[in-house]
N, CA, C and O atoms as a DFTB+ gen file, in Angstrom:
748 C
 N C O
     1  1      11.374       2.790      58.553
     2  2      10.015       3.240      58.316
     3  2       9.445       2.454      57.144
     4  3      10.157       2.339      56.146
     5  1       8.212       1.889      57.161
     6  2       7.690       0.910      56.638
     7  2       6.519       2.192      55.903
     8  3       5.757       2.963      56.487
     9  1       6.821       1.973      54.198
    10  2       5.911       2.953      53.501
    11  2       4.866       1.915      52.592
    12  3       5.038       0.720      52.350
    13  1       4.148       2.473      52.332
    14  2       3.086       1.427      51.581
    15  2       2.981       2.522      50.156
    16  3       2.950       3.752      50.176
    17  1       2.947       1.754      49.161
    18  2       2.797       2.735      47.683
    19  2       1.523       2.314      47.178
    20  3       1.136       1.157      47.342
    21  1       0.767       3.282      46.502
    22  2      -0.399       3.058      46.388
    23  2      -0.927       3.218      44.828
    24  3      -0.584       4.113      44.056
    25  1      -1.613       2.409      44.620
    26  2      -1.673       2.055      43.050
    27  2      -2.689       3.245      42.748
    28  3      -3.432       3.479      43.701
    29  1      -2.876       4.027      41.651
    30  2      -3.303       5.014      40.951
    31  2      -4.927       4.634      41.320
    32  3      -5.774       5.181      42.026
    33  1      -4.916       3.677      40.658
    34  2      -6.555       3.240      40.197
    35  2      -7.240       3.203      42.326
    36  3      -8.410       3.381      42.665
    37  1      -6.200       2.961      43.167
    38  2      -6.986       3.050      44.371
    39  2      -7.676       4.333      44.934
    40  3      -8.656       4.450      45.670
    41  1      -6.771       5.354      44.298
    42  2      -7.230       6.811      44.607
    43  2      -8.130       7.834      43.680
    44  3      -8.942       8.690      44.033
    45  1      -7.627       7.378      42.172
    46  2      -8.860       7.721      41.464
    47  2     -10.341       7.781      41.396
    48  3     -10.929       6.741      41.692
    49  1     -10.971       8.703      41.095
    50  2     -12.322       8.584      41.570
    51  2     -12.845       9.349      39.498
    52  3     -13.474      10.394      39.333
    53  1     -12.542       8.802      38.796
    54  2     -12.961       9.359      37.412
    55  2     -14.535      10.162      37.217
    56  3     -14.920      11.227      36.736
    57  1     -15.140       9.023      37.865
    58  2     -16.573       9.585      37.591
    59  2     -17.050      10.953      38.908
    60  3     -18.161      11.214      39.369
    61  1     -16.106      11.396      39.108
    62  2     -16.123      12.214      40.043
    63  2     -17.137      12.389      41.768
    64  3     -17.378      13.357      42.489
    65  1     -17.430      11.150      41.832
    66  2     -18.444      10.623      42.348
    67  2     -17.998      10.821      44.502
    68  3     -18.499      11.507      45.393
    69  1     -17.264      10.167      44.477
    70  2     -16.971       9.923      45.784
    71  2     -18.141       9.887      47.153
    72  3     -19.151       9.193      47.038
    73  1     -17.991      10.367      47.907
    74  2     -18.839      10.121      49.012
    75  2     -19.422      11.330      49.501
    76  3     -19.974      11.464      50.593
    77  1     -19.228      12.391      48.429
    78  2     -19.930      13.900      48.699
    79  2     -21.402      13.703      48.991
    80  3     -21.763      12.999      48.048
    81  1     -22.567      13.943      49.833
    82  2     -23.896      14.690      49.454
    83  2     -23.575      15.961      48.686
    84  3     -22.788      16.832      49.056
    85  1     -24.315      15.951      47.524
    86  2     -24.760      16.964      46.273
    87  2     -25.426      17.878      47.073
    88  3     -26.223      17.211      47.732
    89  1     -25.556      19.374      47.450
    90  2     -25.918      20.366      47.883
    91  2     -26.460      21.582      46.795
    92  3     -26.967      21.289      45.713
    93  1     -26.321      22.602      47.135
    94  2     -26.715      23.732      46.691
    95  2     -25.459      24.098      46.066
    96  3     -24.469      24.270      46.777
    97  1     -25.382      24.273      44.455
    98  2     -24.226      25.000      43.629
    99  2     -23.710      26.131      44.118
   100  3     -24.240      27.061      44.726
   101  1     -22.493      25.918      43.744
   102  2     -21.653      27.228      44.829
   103  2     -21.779      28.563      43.953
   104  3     -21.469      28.454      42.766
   105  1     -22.122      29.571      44.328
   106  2     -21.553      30.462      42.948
   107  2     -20.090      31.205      42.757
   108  3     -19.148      31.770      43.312
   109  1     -20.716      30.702      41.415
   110  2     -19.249      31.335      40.912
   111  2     -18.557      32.565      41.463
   112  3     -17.329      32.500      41.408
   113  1     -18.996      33.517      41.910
   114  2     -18.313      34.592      41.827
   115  2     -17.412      34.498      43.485
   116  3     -16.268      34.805      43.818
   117  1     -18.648      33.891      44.265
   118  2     -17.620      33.644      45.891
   119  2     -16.779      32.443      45.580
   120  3     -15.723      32.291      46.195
   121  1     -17.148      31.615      44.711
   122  2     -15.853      30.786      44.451
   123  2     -14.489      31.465      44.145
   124  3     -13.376      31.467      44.670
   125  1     -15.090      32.060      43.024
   126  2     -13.490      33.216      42.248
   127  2     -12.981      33.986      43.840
   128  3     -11.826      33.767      44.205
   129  1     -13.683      34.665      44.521
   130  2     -13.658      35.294      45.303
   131  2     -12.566      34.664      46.404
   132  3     -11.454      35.140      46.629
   133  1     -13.291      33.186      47.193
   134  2     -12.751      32.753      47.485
   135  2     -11.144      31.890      47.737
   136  3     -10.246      31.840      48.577
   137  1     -11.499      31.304      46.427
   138  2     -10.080      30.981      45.564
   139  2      -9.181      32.253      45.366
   140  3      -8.022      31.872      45.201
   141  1      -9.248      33.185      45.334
   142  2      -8.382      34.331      45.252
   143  2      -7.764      34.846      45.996
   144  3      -6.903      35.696      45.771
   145  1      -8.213      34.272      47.353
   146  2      -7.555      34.482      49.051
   147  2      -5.990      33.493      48.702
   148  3      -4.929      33.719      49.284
   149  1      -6.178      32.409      47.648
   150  2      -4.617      31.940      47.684
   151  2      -4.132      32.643      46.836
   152  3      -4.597      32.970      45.744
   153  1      -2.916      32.971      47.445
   154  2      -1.684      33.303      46.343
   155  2      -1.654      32.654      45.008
   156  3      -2.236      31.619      44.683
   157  1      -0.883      33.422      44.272
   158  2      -0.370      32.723      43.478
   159  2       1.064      33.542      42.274
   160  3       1.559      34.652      42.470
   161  1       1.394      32.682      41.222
   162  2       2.313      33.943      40.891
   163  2       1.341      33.702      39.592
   164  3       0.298      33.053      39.506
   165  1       2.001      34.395      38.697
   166  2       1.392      35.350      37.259
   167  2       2.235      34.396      36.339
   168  3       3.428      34.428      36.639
   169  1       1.941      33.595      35.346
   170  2       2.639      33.357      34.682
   171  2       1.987      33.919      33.007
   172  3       0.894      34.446      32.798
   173  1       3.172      33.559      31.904
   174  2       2.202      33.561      30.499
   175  2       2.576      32.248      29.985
   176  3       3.608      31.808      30.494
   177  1       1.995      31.474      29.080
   178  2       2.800      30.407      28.213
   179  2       2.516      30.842      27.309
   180  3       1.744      31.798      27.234
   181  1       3.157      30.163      26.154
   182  2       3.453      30.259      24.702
   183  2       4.344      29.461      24.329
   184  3       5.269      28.838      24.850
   185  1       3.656      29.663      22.776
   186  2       3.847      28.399      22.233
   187  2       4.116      29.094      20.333
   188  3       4.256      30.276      20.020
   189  1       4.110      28.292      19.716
   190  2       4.195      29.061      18.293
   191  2       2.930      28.535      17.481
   192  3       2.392      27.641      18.135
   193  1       2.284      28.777      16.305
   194  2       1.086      28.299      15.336
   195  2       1.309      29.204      14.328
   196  3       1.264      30.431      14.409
   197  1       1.641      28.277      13.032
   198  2       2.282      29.249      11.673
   199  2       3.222      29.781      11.160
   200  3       3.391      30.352      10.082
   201  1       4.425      29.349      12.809
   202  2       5.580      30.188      12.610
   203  2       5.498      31.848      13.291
   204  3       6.401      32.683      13.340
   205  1       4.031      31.954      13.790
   206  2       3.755      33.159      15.075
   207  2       3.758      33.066      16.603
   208  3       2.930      32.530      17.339
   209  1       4.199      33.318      16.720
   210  2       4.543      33.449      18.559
   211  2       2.730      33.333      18.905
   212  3       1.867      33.561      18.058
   213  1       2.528      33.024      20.003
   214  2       1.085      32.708      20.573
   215  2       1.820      32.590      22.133
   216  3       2.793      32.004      22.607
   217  1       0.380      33.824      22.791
   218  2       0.737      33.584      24.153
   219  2      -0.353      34.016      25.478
   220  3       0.024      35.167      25.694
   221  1      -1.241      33.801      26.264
   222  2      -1.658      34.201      27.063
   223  2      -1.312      34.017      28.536
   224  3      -0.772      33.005      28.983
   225  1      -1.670      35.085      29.255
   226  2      -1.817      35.302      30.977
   227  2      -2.925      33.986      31.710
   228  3      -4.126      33.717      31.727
   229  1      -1.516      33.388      32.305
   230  2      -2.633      32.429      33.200
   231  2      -2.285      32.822      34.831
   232  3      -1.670      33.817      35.214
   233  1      -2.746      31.960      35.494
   234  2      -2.188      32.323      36.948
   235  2      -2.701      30.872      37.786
   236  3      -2.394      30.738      38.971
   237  1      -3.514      29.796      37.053
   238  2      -2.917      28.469      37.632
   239  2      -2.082      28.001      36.645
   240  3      -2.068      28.123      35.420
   241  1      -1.196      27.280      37.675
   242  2      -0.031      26.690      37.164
   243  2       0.457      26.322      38.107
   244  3       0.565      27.213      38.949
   245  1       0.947      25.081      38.490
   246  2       2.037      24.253      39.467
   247  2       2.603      22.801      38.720
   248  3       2.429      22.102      37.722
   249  1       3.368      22.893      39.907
   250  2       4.127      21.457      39.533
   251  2       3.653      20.284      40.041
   252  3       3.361      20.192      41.233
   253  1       3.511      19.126      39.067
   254  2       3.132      17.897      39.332
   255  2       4.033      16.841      40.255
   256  3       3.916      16.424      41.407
   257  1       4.983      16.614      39.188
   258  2       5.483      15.901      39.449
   259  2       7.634      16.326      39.103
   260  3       8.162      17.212      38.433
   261  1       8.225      15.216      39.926
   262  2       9.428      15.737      39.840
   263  2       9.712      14.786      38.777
   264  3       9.983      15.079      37.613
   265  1       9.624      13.592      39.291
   266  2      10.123      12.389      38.025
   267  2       8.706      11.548      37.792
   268  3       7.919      11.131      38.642
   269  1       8.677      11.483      36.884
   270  2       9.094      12.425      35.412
   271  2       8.660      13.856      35.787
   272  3       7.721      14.023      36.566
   273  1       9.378      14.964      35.203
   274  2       8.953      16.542      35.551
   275  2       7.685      16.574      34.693
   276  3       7.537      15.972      33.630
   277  1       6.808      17.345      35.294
   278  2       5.595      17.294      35.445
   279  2       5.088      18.290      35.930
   280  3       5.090      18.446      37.151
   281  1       4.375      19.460      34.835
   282  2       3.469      21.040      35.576
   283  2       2.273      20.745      34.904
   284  3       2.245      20.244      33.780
   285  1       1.414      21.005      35.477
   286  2       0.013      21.847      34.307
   287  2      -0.202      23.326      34.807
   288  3       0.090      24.021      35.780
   289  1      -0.801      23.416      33.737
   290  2      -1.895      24.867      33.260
   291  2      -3.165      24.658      32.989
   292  3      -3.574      23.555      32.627
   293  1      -3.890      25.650      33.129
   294  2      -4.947      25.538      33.280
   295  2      -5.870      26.779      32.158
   296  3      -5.825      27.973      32.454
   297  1      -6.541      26.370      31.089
   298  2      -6.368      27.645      30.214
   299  2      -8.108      27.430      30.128
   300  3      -8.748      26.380      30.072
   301  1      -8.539      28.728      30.140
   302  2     -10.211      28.579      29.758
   303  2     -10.262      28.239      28.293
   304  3      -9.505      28.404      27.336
   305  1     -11.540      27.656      28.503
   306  2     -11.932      27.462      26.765
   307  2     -12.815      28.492      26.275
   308  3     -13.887      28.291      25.704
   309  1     -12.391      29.399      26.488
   310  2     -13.115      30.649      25.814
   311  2     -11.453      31.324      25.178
   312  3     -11.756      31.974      24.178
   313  1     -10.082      31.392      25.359
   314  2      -9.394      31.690      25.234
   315  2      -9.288      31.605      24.056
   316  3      -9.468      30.477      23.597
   317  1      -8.986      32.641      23.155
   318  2      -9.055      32.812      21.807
   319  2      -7.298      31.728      21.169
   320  3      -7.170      31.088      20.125
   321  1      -6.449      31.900      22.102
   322  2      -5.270      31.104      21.564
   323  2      -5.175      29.618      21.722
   324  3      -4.385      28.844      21.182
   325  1      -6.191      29.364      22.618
   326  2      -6.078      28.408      23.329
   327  2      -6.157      26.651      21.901
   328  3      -5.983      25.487      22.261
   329  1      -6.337      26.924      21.015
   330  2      -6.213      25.938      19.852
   331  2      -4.938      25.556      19.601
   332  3      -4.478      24.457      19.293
   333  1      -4.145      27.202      19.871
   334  2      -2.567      26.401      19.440
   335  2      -1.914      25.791      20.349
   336  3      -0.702      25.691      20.154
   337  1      -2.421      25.265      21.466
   338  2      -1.984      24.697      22.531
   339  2      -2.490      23.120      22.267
   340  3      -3.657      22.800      22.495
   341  1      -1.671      22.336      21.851
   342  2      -2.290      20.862      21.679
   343  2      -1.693      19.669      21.978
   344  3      -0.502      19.894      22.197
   345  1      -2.045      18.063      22.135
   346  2      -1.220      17.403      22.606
   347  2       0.054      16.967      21.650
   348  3      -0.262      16.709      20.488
   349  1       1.613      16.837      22.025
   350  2       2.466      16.984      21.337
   351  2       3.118      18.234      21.190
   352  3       4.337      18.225      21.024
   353  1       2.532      19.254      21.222
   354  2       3.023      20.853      20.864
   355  2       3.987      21.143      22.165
   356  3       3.937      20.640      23.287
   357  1       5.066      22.334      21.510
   358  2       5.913      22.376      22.727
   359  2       5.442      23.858      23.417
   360  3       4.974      24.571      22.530
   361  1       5.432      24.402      24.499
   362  2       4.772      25.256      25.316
   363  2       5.720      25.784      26.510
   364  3       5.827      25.110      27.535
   365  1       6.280      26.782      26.383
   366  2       6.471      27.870      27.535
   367  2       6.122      28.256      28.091
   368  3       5.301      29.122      27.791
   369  1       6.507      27.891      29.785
   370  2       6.260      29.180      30.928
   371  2       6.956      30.058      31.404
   372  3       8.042      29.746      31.892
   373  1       6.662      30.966      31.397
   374  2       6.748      32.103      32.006
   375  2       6.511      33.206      32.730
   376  3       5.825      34.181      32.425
   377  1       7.367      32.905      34.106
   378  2       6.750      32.982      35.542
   379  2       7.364      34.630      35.201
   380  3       8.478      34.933      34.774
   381  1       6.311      35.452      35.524
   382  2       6.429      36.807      35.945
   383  2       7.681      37.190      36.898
   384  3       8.111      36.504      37.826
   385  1       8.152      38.408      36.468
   386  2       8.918      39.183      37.514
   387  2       8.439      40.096      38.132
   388  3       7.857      40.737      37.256
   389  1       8.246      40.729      39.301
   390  2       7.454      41.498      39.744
   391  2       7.572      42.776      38.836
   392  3       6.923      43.686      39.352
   393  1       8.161      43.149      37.694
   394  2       7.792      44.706      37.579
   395  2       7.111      44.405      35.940
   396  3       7.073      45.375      35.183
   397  1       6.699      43.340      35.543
   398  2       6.352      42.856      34.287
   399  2       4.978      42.903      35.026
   400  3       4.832      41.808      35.569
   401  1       3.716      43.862      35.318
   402  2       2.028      43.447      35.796
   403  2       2.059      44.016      34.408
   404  3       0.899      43.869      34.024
   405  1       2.704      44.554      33.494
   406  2       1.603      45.505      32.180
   407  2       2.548      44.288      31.109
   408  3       2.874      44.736      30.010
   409  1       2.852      43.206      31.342
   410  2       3.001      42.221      30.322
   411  2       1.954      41.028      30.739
   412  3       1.536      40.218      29.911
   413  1       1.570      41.018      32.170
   414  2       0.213      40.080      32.293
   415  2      -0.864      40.614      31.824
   416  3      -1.511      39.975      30.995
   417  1      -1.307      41.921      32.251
   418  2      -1.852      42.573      31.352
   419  2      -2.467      42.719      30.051
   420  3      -3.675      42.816      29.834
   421  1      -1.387      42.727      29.080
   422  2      -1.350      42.712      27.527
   423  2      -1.794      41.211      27.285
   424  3      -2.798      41.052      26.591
   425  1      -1.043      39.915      27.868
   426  2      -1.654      39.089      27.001
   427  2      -2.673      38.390      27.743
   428  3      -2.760      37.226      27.351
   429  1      -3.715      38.756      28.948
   430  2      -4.568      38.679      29.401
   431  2      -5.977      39.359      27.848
   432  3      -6.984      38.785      27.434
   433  1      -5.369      40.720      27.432
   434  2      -6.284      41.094      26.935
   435  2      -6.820      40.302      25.316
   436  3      -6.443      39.217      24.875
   437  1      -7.506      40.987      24.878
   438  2      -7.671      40.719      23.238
   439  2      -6.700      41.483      22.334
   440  3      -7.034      41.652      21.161
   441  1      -5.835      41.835      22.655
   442  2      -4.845      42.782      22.267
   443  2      -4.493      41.418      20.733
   444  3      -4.262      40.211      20.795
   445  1      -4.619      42.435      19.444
   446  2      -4.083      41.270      18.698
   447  2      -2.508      40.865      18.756
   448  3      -2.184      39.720      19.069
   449  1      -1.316      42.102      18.361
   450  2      -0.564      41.418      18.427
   451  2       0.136      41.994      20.037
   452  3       0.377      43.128      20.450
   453  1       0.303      40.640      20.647
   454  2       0.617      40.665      22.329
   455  2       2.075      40.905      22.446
   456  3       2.658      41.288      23.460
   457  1       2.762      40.551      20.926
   458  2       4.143      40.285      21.520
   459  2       4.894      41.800      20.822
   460  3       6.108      41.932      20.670
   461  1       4.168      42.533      20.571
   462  2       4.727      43.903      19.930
   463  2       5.621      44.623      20.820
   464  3       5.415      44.869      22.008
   465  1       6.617      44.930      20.134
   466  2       8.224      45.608      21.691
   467  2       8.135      44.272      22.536
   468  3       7.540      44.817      23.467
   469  1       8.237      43.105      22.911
   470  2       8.443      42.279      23.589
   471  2       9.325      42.028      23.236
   472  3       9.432      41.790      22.033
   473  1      10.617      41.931      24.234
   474  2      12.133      41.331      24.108
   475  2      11.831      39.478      24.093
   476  3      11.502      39.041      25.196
   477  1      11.885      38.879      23.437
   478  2      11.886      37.253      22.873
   479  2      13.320      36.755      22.997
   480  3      14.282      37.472      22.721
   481  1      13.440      35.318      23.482
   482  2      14.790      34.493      23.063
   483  2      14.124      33.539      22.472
   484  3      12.935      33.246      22.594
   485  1      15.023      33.015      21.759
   486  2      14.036      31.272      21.236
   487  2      14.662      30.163      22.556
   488  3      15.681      30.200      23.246
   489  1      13.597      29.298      22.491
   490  2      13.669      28.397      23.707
   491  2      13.954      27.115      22.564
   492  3      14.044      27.380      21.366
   493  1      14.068      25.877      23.018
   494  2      14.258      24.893      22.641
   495  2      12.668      24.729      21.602
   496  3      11.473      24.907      21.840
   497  1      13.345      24.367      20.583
   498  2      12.463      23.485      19.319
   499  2      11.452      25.534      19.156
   500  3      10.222      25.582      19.134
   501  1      12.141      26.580      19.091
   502  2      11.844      27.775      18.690
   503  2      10.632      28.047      19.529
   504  3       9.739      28.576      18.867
   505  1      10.254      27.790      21.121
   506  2       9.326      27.874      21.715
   507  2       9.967      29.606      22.339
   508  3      11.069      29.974      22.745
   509  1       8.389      30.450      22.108
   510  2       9.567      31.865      22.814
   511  2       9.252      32.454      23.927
   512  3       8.281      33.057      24.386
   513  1      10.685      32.024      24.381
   514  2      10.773      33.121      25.593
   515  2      10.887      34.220      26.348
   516  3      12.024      34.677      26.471
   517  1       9.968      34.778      26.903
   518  2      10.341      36.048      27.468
   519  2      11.462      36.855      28.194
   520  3      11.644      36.557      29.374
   521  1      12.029      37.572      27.798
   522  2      12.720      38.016      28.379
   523  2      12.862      39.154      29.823
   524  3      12.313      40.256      29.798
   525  1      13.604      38.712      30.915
   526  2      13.724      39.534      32.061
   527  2      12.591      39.027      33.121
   528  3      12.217      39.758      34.038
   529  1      11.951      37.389      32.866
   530  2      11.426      37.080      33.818
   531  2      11.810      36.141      34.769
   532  3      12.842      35.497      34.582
   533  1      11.313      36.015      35.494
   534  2      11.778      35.424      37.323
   535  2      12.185      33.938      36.951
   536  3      13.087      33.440      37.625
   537  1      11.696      33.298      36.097
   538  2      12.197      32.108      35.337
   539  2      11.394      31.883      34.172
   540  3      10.446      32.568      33.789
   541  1      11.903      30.785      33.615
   542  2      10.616      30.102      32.361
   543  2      11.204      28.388      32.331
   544  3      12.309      27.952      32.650
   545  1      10.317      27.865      31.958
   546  2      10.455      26.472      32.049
   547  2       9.863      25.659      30.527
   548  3       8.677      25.438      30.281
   549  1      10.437      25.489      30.093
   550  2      10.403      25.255      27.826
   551  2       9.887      23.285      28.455
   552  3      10.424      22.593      29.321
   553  1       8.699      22.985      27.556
   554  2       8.463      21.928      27.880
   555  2       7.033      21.163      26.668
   556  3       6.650      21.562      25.568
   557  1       6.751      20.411      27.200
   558  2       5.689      20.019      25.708
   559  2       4.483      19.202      26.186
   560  3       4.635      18.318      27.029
   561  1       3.632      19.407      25.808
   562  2       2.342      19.136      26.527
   563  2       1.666      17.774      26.027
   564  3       1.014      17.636      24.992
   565  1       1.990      16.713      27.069
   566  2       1.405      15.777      27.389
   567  2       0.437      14.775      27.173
   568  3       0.393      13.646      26.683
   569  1      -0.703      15.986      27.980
   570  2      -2.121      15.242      28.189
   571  2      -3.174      16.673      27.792
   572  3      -2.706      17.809      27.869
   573  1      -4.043      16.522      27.539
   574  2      -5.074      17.588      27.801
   575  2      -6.278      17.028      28.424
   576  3      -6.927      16.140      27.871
   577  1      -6.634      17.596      29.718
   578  2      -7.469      17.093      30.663
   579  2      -8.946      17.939      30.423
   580  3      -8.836      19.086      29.991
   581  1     -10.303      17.413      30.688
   582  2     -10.985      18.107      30.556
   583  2     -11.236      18.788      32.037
   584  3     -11.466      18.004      32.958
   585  1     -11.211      19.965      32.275
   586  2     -11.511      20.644      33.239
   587  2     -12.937      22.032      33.419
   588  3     -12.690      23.205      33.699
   589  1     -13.846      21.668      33.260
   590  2     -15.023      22.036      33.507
   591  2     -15.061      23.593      32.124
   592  3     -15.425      23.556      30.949
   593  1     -14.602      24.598      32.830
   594  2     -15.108      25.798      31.894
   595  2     -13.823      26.015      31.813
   596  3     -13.682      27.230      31.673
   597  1     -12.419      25.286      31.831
   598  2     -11.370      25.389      31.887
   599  2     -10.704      24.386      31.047
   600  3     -11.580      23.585      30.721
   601  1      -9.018      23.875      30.288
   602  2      -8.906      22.700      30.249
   603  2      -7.652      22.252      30.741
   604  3      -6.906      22.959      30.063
   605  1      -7.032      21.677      31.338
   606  2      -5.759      20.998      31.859
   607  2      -4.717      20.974      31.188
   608  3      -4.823      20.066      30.363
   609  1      -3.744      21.500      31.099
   610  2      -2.494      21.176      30.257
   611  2      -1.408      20.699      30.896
   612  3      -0.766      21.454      31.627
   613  1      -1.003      19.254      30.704
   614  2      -0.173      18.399      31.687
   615  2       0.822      18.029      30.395
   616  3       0.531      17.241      29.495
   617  1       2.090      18.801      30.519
   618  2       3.450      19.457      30.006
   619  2       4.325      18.513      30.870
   620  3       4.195      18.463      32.093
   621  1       5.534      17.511      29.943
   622  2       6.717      17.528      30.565
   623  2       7.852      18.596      30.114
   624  3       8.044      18.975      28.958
   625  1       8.491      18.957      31.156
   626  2       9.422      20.086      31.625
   627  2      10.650      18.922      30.603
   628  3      10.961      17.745      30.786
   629  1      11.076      19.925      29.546
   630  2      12.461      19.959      29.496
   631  2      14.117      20.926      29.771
   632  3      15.330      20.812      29.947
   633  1      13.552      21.395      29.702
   634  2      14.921      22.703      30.341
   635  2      14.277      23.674      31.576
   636  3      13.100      23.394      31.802
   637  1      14.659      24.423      32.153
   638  2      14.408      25.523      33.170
   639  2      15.341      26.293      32.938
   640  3      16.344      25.964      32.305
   641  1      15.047      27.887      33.618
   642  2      16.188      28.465      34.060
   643  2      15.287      29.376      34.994
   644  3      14.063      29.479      34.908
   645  1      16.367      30.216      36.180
   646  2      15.899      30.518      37.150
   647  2      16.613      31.935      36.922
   648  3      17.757      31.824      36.482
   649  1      16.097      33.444      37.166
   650  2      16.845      34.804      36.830
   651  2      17.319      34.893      38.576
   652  3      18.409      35.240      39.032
   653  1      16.482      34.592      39.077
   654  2      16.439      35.176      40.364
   655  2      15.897      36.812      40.924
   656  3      16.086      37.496      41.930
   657  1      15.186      36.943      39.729
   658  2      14.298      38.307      39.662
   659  2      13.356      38.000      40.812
   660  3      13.478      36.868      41.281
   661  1      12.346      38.872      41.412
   662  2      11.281      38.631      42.832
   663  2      10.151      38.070      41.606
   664  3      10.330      38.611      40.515
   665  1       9.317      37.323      41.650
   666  2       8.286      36.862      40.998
   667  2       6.833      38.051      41.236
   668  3       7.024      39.010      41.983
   669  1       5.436      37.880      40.550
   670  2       4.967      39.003      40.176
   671  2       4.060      38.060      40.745
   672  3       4.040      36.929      40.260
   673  1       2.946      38.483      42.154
   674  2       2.211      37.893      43.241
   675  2       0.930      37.858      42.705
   676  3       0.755      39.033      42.383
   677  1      -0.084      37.238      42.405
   678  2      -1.821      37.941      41.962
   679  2      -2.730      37.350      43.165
   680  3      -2.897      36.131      43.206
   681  1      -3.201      38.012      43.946
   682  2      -4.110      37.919      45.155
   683  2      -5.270      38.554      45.391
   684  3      -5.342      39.764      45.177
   685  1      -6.089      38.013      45.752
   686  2      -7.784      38.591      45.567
   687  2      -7.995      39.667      44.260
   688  3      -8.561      40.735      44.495
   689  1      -7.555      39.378      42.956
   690  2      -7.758      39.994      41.491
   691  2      -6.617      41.061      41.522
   692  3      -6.882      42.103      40.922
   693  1      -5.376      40.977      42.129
   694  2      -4.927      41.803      42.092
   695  2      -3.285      41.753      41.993
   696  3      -2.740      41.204      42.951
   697  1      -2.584      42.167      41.142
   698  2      -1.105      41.738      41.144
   699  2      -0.434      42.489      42.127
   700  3      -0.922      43.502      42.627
   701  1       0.887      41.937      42.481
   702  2       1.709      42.547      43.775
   703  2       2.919      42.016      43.502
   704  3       3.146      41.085      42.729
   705  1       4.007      42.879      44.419
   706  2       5.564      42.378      44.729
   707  2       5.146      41.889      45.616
   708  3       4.324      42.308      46.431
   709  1       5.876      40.576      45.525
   710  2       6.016      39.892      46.800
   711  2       6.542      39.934      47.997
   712  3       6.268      39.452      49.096
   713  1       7.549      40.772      47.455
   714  2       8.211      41.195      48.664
   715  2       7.756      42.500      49.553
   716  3       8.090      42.655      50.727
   717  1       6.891      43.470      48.756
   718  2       6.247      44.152      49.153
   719  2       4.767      43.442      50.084
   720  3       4.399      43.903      51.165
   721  1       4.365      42.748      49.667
   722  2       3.060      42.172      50.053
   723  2       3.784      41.646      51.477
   724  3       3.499      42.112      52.580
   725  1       4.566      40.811      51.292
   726  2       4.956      40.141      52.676
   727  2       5.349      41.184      53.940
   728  3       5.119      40.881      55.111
   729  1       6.081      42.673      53.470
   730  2       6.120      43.623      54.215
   731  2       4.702      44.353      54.871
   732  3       4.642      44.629      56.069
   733  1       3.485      44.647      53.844
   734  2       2.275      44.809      54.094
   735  2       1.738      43.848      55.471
   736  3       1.165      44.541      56.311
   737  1       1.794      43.036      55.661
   738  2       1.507      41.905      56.279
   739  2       1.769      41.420      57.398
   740  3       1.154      40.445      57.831
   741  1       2.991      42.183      58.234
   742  2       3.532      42.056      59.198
   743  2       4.108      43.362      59.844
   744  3       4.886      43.500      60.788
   745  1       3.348      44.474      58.869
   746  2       3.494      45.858      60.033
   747  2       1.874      46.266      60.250
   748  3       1.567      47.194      60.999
């Protein structure tokens, strides 16, 4: 099988331009709406600033790339933590377990301190990790992309670990077991 590799700059489109006709702005809310028909799981990251744990509820997040390992996040810029997240800084994920919805919760909110009764391990270079979730992945952030009312956080992955706990589902604004949801779904 004859593969052809394709140079970056052929697929890039920076100025965001491409061959769209410009239409009527979508609104936001059937966008959210829309976009919410995909799955996804619940994660938090964190990171430290001062020698204090720092952490909020996101729910984009995937993997880029394998080699080099490669995730982003995606954090609004209205996010009050979102400063201690910078390029160079090291940053934790942490993928929900399904019975952790009142720890997405907490650091979703303005809650000042998020990590109060939170069971913590230290992760590599004292990044902290949560304890009793479905995995976390300790890693250090990259690039910072500008992403509209949002901003990009493109993290290489240095360690993982996997609990094998069920992960914690968020679908049309709403968290779920997954394994429950998938039962919903087929009776």
């Amino acid at each position: 099988m004859n593969s052809t590799v394709v140079a970056a700059a052929e697929i890039l489109d920076d100025a965001l331009t491409g061959e769209w006709t410009r239409g009527d702005q979508v609104d936001p809310n059937s966008l959210r709406k829309t976009a919410g028909s995909f799955p996804s799981g619940v994660t938090i990251i964190t990171t430290t600033s001062g020698g204090n744990p720092i952490g909020l509820t996101i729910s984009s997040f995937a993997s880029v790339s394998l080699d080099p390992p490669l995730l982003l996040a995606c954090v609004a810029r209205t996010a009050s933590s979102l400063p201690a997240f910078r390029v160079g800084g090291r940053m934790g994920v942490n993928v929900l377990a399904n019975d952790q919805a009142w720890l997405a919760k907490r650091f979703a909110s303005r809650q000042e301190d998020r990590f109060a009764g939170v069971e913590l391990q230290p992760g590599s270079h004292d990044v902290p990790l949560l304890e009793g979730v479905a995995a976390w992945l300790n890693c250090h952030i990259a690039r910072i992309y500008d992403g509209g009312d949002h901003v990009i956080l493109l993290a290489r992955v240095h360690t993982v670990h996997r609990s094998g706990a069920r992960p914690l589902l968020y679908h049309s604004g709403k968290m779920h077991d997954w394994a429950i949801a998938a039962l919903e779904t087929t009776t």
